[in-house]
C-alpha positions in Angstrom: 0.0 0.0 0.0 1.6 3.1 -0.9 0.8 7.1 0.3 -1.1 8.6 -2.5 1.2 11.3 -2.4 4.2 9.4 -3.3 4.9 8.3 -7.0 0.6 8.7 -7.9 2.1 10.7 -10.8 4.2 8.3 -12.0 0.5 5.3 -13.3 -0.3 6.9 -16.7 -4.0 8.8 -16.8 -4.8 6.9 -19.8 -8.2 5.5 -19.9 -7.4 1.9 -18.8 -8.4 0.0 -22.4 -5.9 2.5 -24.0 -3.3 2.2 -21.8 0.0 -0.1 -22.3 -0.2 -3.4 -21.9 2.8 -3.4 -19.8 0.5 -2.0 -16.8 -1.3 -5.2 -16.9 -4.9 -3.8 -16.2 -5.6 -2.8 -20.1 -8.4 -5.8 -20.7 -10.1 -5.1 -17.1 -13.6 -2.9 -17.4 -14.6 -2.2 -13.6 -18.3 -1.9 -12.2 -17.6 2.2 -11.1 -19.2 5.4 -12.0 -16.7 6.2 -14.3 -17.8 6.0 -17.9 -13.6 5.6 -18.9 -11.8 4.9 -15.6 -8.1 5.7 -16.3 -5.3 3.4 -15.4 -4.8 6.1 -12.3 -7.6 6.3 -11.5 -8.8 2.4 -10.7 -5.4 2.1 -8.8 -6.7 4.6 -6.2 -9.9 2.5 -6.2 -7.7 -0.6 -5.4 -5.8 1.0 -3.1 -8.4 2.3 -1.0 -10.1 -0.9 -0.8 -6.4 -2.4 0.6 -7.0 0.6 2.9 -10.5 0.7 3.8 -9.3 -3.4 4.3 -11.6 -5.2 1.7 -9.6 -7.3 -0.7 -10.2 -10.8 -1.6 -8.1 -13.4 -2.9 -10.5 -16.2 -4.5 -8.3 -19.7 -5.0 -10.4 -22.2 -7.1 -10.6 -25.6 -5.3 -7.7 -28.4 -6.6 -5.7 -26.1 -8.4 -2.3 -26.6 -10.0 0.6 -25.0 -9.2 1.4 -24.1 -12.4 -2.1 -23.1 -12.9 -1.7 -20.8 -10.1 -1.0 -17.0 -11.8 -3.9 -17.2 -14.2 -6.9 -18.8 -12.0 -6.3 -17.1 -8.6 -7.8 -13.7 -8.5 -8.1 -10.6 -6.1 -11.5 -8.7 -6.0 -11.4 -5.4 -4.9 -14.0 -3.5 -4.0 -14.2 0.4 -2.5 -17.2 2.7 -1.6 -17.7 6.2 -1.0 -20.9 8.2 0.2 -21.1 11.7 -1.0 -23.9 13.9 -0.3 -26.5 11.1 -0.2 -25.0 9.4 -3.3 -23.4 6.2 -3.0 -20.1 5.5 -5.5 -19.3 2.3 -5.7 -16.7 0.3 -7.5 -15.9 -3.4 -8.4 -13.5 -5.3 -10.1 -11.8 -8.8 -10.3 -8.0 -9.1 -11.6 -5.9 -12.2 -12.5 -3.1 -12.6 -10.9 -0.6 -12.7 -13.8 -1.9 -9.4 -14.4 -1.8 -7.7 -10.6 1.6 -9.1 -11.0 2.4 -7.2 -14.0 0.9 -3.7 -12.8 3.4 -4.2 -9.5 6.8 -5.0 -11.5 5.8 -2.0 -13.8 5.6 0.3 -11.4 8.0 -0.8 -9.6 10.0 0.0 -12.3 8.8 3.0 -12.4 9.7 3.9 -8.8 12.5 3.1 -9.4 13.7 5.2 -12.5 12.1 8.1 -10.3 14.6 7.2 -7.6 17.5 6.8 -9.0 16.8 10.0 -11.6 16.1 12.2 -8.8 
């Protein structure tokens, strides 16, 4: 779980399906108000819900190891209430791909670093 304030910048704000398939996420369509949810903007959704403590990792009965990156998945889910309204959002991720989105921005962090 990282600060908001640290690195945010550094996730493109490219509608998710447009963004590169290095992030990982570019297939994933969440349940959210958001007509085009950027990549930066579901990573704030899954990193309140690590917050706000609701995250679930779903491991099909029997499975294979080597079957394990591309049938486990996390759910993540976060809500807000503002003024009355209630803001939901949803979505399930493999995790080959919650793998890839780490790695990448790990990277990431540490180009920042080490460019600073």
């Amino acid at each position: 779980l990282y600060a908001k304030e640290n690195w945010f910048d550094l996730i493109t704000n490219k509608p998710i399906e447009n963004s590169p398939g290095v992030w990982g996420l570019k297939n994933y369509q969440p349940i959210c108000p958001e007509k085009r949810p950027t990549l930066r903007y579901v990573i704030n959704r899954i990193r309140n819900s690590l917050g706000h403590g609701y995250a679930k990792i779903k491991v099909p009965k029997n499975i294979k190891k080597i079957e394990m990156f591309d049938k486990i998945t996390f759910e993540f889910k976060d809500e807000k209430k503002m003024r009355g309204k209630k803001d939901s959002f949803q979505i399930t991720i493999k995790m080959v791909d919650l793998n890839k989105f780490i790695k990448k921005f790990q990277s990431e962090i540490h180009n920042y670093v080490r460019n600073k």
